[in-house]
N, C-alpha and C positions, 0 to 999 in steps of 0.2 A: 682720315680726316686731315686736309689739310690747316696748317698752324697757321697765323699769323703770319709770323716768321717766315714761313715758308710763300707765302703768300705775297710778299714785301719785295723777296728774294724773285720771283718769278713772275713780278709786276715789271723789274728792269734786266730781265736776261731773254734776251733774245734767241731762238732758234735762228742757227746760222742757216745762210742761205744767198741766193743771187739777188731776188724780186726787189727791186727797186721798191723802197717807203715813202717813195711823191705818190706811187700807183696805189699806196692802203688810204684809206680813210681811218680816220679811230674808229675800233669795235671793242667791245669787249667781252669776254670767258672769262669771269670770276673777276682775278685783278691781273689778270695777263692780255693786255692789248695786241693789236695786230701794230700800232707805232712802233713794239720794241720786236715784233717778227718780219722773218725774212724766209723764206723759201727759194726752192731751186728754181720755181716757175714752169715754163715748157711753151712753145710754139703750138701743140696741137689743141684744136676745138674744147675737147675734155679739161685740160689744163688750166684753159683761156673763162672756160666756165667756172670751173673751181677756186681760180686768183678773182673776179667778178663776185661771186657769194662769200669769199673771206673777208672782201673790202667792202660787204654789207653786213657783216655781224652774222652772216647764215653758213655757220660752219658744219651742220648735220649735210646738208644740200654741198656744200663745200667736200664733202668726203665722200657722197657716194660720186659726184662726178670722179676723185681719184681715186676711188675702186674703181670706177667702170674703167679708167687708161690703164688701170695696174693688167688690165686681162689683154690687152693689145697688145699684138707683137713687138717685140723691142728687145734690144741688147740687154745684158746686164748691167753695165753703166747709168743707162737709163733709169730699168728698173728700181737700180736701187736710190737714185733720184725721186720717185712716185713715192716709194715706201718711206722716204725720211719725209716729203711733203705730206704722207697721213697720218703718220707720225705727229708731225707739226700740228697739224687738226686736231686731231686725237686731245692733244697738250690741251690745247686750246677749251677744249669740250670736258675739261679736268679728267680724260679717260686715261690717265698714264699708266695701269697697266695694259693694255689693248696699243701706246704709244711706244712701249717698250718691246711690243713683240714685233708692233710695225719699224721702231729703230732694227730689230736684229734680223729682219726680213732685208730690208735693205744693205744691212752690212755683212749677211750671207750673199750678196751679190757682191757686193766693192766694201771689199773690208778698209779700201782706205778713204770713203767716205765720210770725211773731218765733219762735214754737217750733220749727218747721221748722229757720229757721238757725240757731237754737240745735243742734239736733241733729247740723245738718248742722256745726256749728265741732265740735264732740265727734269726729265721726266722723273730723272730715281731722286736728286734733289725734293722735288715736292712729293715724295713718296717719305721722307727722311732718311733717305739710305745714305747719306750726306759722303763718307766715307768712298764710296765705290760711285756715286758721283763726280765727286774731285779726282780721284784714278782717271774714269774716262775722260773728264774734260780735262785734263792733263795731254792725254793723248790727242785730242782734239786741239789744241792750242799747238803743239808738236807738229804736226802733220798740216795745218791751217799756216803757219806760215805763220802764225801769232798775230793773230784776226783781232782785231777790238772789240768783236763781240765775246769771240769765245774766252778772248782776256780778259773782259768784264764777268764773265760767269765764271768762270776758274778762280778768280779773286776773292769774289762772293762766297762759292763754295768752297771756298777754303777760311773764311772769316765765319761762316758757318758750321764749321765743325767744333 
């Protein structure tokens, strides 16, 4: 069961990511809007579907389009792009532990996918694992290059604990 708290906390942290927030409309999953998400995005059909249903609030429809790309040929770079973007859905859909196996799916691909453990601190954050949250977004905030998103969640989840 997600807390308040936790709820508060995961209404302003955003999953890192590229996707421009002029391209979201407000939606909302619980009290995590797509205003404070970002994703990696992607040029092909599947992607273009998937960013389309997120910025109408149809996140179920949003995530089977990123299965259906996850099964297309691609590097691992890629891949583990798709996986932090159903990850991000996942969150979104309050499914975080299903968002947690889709963060480690991706970071079995590119372990230095700073978005990835960005996603994945969001997800154990609203799990209350607050502790190994702040670890990974630690790491994330490291390897990010000290991203404003992932500094605003590092913050949080350390005023959190």
């Amino acid at each position: 069961m997600t807390t308040r708290n936790t709820k508060t906390l995961i209404s302003s942290i955003a999953l890192a990511g590229a996707l421009s927030l002029a391209t979201l409309s407000p939606a909302m999953a619980g009290n995590l809007t797509t205003d404070s998400l970002l994703l990696h995005g992607g040029k092909g059909e599947l992607n273009q579907l998937a960013e389309k249903n997120i910025a109408a609030g149809k996140y179920e429809k949003a995530l089977k389009y990123l299965k259906k790309a996850s099964k297309k040929p691609m590097d691992g770079t890629m891949r583990s792009r798709v996986y932090s973007d159903i990850c991000a859905v996942q969150a979104l859909n309050e499914n975080y532990d299903d968002a947690l196996e889709s963060c480690d799916k991706s970071l079995g691909y590119d372990d230095k996918n700073w978005k990835a453990l960005n996603n994945k601190g969001v997800a154990l954050t609203a799990l209350d694992r607050k502790e190994n949250a702040h670890k990974i977004l630690s790491r994330a905030l490291e390897m990010s290059g000290e991203n404003k998103i992932v500094l605003a969640n590092h913050i949080q989840s350390a005023d959190n604990m």
